[in-house]
Backbone as numpy.savetxt, mean C-alpha at the origin, in Angstrom:
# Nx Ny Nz CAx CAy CAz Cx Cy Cz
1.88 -30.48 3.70 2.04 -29.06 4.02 1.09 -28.68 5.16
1.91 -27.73 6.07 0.44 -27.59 7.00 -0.23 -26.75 6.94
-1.53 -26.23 7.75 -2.52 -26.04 7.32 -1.93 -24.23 7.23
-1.06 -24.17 7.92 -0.93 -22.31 8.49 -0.04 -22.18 7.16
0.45 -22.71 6.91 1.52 -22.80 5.59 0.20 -22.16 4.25
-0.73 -23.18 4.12 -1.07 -23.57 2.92 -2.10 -22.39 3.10
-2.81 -22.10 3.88 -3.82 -20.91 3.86 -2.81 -19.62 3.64
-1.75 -19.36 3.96 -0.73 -18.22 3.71 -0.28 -18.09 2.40
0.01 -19.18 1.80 0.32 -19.02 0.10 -1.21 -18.60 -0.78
-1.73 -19.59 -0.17 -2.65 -19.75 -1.11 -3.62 -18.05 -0.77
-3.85 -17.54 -0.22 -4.29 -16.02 0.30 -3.30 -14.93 -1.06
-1.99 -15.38 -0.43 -0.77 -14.59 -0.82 -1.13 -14.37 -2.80
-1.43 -16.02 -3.02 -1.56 -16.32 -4.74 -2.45 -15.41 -5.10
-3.86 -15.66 -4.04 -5.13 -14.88 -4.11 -5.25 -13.36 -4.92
-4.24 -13.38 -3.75 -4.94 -11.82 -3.67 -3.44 -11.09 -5.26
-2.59 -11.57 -5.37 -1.76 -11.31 -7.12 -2.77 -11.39 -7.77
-3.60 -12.72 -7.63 -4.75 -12.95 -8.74 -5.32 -11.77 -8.87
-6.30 -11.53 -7.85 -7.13 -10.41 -7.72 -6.54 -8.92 -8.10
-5.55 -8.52 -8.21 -4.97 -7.42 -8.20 -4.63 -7.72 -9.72
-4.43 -8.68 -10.13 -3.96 -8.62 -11.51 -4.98 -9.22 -12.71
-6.05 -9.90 -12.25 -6.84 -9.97 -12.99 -8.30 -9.92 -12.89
-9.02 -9.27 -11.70 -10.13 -9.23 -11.72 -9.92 -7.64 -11.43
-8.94 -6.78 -10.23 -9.39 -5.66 -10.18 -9.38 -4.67 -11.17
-8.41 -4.87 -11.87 -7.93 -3.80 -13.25 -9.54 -3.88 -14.24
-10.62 -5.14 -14.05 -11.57 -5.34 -14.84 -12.93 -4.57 -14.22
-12.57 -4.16 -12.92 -13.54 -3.10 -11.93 -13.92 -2.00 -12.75
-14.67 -1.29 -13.26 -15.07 -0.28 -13.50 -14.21 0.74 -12.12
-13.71 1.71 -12.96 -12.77 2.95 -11.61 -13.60 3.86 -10.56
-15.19 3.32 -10.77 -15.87 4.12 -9.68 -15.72 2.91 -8.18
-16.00 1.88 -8.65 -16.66 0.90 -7.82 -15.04 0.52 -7.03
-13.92 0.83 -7.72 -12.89 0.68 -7.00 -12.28 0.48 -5.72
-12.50 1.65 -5.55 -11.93 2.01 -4.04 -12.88 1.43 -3.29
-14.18 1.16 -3.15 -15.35 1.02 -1.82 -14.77 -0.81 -2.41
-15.05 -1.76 -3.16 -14.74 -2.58 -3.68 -13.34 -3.26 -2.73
-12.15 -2.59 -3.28 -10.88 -3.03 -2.54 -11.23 -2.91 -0.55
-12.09 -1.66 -0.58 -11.63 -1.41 1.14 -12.62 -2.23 2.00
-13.89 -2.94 1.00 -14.78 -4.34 1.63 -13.88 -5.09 1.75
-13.19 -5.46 0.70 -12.15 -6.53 0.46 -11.42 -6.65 1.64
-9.93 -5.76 1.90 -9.54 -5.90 3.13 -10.33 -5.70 4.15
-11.30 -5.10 4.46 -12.06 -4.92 5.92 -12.76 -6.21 6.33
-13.07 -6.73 5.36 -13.67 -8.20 5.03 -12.65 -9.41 5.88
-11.67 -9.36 5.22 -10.75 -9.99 5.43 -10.49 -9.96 6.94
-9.84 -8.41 7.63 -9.71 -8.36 8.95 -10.36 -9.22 9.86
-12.47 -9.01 9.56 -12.95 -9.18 10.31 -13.08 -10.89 9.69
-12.80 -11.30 8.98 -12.56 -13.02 8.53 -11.72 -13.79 9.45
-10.83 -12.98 9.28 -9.37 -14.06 10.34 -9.19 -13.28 11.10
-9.68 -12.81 12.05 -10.06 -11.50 13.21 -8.42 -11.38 13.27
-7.78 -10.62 11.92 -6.26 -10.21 12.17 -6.00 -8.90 13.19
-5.39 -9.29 13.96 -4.71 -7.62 14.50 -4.43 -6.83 13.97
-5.15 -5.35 14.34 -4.92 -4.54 13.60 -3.95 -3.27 14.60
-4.03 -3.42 15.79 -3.99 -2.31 16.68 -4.27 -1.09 16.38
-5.87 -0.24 15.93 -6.11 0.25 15.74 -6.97 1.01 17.02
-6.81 0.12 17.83 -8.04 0.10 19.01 -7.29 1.63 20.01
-8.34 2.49 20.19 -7.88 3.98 21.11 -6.68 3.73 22.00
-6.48 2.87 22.63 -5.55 2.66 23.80 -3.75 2.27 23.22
-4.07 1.66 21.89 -2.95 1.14 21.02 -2.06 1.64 20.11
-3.01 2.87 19.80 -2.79 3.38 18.40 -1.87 4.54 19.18
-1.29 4.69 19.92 -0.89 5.90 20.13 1.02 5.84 19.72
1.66 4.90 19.78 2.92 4.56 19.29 2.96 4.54 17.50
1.68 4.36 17.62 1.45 3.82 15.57 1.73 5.24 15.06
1.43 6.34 15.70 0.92 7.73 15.40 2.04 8.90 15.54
3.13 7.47 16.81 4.23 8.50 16.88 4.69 8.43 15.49
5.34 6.95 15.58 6.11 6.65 13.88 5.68 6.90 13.02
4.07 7.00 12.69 4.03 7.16 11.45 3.97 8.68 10.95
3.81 9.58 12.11 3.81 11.14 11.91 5.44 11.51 11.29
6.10 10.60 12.15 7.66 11.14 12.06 8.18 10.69 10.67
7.63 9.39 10.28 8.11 9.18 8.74 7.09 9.85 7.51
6.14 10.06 7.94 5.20 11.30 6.91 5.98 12.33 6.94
6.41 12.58 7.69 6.87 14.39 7.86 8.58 14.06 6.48
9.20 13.03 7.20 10.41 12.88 6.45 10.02 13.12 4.70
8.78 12.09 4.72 8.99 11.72 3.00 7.99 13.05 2.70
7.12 13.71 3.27 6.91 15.21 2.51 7.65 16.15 2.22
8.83 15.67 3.41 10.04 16.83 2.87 10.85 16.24 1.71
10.63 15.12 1.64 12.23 14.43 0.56 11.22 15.13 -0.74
9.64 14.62 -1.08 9.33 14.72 -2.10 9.22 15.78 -2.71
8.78 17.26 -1.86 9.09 18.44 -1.95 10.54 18.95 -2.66
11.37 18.52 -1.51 12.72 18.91 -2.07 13.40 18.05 -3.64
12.54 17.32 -3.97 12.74 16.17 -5.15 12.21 17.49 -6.66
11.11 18.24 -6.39 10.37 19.07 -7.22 10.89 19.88 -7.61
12.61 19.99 -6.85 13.52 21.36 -7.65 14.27 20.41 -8.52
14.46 19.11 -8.55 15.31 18.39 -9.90 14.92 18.31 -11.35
15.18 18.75 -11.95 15.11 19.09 -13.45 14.54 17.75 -13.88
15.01 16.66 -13.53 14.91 15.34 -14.02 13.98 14.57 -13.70
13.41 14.92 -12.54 12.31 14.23 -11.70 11.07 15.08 -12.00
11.10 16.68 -12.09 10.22 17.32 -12.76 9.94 16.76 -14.51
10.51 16.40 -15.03 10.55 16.03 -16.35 9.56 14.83 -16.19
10.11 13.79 -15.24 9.43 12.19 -15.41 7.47 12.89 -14.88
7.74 13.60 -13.93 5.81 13.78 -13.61 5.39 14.64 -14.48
5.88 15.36 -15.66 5.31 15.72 -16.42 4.81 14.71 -17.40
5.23 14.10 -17.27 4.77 13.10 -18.38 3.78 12.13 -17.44
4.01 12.32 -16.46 2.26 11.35 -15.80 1.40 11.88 -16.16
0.44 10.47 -16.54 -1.25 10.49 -16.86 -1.69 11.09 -15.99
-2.48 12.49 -16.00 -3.13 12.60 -14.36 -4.77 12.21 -14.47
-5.21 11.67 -13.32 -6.68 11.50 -13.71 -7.74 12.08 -13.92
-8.65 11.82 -14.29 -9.98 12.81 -15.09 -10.71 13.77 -13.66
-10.58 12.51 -12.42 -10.86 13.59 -11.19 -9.98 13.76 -10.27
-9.02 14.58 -9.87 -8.10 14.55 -8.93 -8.55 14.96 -7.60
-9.70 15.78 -7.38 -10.07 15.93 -6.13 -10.36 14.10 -5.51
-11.19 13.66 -6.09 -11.38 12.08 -6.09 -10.46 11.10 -5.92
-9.35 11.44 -6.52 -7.99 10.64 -6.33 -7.37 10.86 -5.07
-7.43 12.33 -4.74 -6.48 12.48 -3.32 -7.38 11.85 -2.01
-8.32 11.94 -2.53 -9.73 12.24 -1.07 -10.19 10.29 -1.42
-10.52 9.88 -1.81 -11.34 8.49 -2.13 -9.89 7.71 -2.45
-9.78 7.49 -3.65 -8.76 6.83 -4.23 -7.76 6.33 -3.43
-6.97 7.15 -3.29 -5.37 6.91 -2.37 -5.71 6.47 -1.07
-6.29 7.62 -0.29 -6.96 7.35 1.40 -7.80 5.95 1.36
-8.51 5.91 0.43 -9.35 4.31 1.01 -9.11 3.15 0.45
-8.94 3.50 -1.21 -9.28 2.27 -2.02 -7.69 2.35 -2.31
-6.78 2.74 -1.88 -5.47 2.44 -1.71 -4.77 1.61 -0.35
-4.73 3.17 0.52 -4.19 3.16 1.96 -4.62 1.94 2.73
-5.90 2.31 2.78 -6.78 1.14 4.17 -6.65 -0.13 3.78
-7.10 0.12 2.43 -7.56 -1.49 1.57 -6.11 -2.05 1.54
-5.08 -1.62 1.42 -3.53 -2.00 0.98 -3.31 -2.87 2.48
-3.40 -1.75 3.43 -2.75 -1.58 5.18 -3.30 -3.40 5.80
-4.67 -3.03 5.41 -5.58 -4.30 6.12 -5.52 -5.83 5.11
-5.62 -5.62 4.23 -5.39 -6.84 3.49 -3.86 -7.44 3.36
-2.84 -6.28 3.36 -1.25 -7.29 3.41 -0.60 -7.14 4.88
-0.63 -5.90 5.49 0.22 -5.99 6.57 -0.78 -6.59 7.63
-2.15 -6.59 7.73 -2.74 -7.18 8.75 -2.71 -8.57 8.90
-3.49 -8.87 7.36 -4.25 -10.16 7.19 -3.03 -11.30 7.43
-2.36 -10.59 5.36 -1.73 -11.36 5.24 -0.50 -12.00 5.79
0.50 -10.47 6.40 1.46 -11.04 7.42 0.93 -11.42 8.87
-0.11 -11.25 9.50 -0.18 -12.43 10.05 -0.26 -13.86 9.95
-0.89 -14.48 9.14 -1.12 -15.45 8.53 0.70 -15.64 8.62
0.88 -15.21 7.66 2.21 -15.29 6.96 3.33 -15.99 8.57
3.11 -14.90 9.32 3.91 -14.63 10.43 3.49 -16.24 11.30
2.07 -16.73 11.12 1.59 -18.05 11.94 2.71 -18.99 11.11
2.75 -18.81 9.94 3.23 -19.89 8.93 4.69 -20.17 9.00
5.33 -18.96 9.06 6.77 -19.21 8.61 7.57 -18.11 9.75
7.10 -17.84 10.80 7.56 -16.83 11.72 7.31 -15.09 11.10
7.45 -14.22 11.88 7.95 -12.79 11.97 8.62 -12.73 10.48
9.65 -12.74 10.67 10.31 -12.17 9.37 9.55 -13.16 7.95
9.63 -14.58 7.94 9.04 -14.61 7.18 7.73 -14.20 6.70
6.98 -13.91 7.73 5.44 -13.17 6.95 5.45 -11.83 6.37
6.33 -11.38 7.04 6.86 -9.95 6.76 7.40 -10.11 4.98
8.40 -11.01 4.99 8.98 -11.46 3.68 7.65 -11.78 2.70
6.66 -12.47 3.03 5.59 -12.78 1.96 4.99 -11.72 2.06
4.41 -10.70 2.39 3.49 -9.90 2.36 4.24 -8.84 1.21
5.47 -8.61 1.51 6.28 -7.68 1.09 6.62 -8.13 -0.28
6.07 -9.63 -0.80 6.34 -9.89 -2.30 4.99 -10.24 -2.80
3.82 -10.38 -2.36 2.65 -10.14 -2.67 2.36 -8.80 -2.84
2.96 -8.05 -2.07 2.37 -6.54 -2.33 3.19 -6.08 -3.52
4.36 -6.39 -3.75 5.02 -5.91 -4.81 4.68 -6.63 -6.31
4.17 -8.15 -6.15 3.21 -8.76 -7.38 2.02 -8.02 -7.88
1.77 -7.47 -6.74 0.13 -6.95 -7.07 0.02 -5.66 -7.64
1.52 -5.13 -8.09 1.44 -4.08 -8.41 1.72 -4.26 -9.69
1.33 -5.49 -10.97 2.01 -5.69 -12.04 0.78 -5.44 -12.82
-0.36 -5.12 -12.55 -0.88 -4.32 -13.59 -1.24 -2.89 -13.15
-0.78 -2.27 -12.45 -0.24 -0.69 -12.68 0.66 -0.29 -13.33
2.09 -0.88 -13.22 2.88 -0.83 -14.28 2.43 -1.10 -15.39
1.85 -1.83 -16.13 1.16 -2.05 -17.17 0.50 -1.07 -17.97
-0.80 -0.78 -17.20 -1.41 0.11 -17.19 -0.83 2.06 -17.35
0.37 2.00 -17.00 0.80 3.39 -16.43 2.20 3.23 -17.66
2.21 2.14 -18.38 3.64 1.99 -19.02 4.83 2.08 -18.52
4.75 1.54 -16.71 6.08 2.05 -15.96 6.65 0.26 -16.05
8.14 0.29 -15.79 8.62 -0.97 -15.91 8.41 -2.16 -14.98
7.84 -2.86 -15.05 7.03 -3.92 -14.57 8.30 -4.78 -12.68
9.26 -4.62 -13.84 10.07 -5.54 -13.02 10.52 -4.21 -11.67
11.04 -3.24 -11.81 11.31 -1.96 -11.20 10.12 -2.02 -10.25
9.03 -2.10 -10.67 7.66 -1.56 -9.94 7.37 -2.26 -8.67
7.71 -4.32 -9.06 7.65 -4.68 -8.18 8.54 -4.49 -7.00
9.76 -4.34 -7.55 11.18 -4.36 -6.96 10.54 -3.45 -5.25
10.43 -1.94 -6.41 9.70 -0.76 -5.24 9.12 -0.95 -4.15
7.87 -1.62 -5.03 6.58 -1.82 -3.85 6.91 -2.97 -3.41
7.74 -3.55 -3.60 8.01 -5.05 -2.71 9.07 -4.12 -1.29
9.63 -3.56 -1.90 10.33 -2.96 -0.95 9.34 -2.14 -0.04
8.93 -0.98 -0.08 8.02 -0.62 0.49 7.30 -1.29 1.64
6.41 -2.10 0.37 5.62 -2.91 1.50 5.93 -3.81 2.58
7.57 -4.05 2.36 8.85 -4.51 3.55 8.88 -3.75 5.12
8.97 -2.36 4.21 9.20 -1.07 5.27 7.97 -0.80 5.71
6.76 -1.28 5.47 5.42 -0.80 6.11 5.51 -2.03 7.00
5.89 -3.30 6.38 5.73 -4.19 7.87 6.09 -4.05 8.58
7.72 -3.43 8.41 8.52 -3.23 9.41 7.85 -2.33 10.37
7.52 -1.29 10.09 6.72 -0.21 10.67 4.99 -0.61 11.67
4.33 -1.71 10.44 3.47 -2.66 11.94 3.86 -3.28 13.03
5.25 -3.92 12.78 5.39 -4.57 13.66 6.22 -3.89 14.82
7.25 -2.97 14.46 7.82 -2.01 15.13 7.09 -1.25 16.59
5.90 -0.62 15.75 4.88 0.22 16.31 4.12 -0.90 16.97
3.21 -1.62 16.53 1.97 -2.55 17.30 1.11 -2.63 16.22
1.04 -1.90 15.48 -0.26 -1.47 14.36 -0.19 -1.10 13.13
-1.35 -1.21 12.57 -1.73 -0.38 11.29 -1.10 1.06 11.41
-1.24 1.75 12.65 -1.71 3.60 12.30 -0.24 3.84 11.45
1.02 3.15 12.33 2.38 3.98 11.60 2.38 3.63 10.25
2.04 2.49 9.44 2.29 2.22 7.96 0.79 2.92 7.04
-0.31 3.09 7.92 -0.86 3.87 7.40 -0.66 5.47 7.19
-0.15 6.00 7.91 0.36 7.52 7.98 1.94 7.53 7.10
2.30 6.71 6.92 3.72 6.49 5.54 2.99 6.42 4.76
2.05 4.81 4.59 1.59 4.99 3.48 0.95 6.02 2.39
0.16 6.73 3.48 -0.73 7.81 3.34 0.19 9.28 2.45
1.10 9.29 3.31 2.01 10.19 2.89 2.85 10.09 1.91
3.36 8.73 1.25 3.87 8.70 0.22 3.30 8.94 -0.74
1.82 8.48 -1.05 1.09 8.91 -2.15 0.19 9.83 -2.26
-0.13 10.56 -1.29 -0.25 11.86 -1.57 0.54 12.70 -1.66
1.49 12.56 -1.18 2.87 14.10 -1.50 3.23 13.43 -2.99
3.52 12.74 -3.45 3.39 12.09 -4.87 2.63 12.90 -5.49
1.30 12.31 -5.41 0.34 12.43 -6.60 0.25 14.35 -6.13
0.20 15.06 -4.96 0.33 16.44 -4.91 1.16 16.97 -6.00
2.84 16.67 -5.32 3.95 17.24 -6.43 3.38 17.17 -7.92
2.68 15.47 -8.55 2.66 16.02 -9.68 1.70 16.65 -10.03
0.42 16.95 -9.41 -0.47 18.07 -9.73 0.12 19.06 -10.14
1.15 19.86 -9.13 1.70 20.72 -8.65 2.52 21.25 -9.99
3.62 20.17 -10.23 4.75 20.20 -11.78 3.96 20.21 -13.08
2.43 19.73 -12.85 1.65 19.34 -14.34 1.25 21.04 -14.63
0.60 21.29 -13.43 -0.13 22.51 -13.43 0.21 23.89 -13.91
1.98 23.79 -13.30 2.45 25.04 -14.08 3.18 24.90 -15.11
């Protein structure tokens, strides 16, 4: 096997591991700063491209403004369905939500998510097996790594990955599209906060 191959799985295995059995064992303060060493770590490990750099980021910022704007409106307009109001009533919400929108999601989600799969790992991925295939591994590592949230949250395990495998498809698509991090960070960003907003929002009244 060669070497670009075997450092790409074996990263890919890694980091399921880590997401499924050491981070869930993190104490929930140390979390977020924890995950966003992790990927920042990583970046500056295999000096992955990030195109984050002033001169680069300016295409990242078109796309990713234009698909934030879309999914704040879908999720908004989602908050008049009887049925979808029903399912976020029944979400756990957390003990600090100022903390969740501001720390949580933005760092020890967004960044840590952005830089560790669409940077690191689909590059790597992308040395190993081309473009689409790194794109393809990142996008089923990210959707593995989401199998103890489902867990944790009692949501269906197999569904969850399905999602975030998908997702994390459409964020590559969106690095590689753009040049950079900024557009899958400003989706990313925006999916889970207009999320976790709405259900503040449905819990509250």
């Amino acid at each position: 096997m060669r070497t670009n191959t075997l450092r790409a799985l074996l990263l890919a295995g890694g980091l399921v591991a880590w997401s499924t059995l050491v981070d869930p064992r993190l104490p929930k303060r140390w979390q977020p700063a924890v995950r966003a060493l992790l990927g920042t770590g990583l970046v500056a490990l295999t000096r992955a491209p990030t195109g984050l750099h002033p001169t680069r980021v300016r295409p990242g910022l078109r796309w990713g403004a234009s698909a934030a704007a879309a999914i704040t409106a879908g999720t908004a307009a989602t908050t008049a369905v009887p049925a979808v109001r029903a399912v976020m009533r029944q979400r756990e919400l957390p003990s600090d939500p100022i903390g969740w929108l501001t720390l949580r999601i933005p760092i020890g989600t967004v960044w840590a998510e952005e830089m560790t799969y669409r940077a690191v790992l689909a590059n790597l991925g992308s040395g190993a097996f081309g473009p689409r295939g790194g794109r393809l591994l990142q996008a089923v590592a990210f959707g593995l790594s989401h199998i103890a949230d489902a867990r944790a949250t009692g949501a269906p395990v197999l569904g969850t990955v399905l999602v975030t495998g998908g997702a994390g498809w459409v964020f590559g698509w969106l690095a590689e599209r753009s040049g950079g991090l900024a557009a899958p960070m400003l989706t990313h960003l925006a999916l889970n906060e207009a999320g976790a907003l709405a259900v503040l929002f449905v819990r509250r009244r």
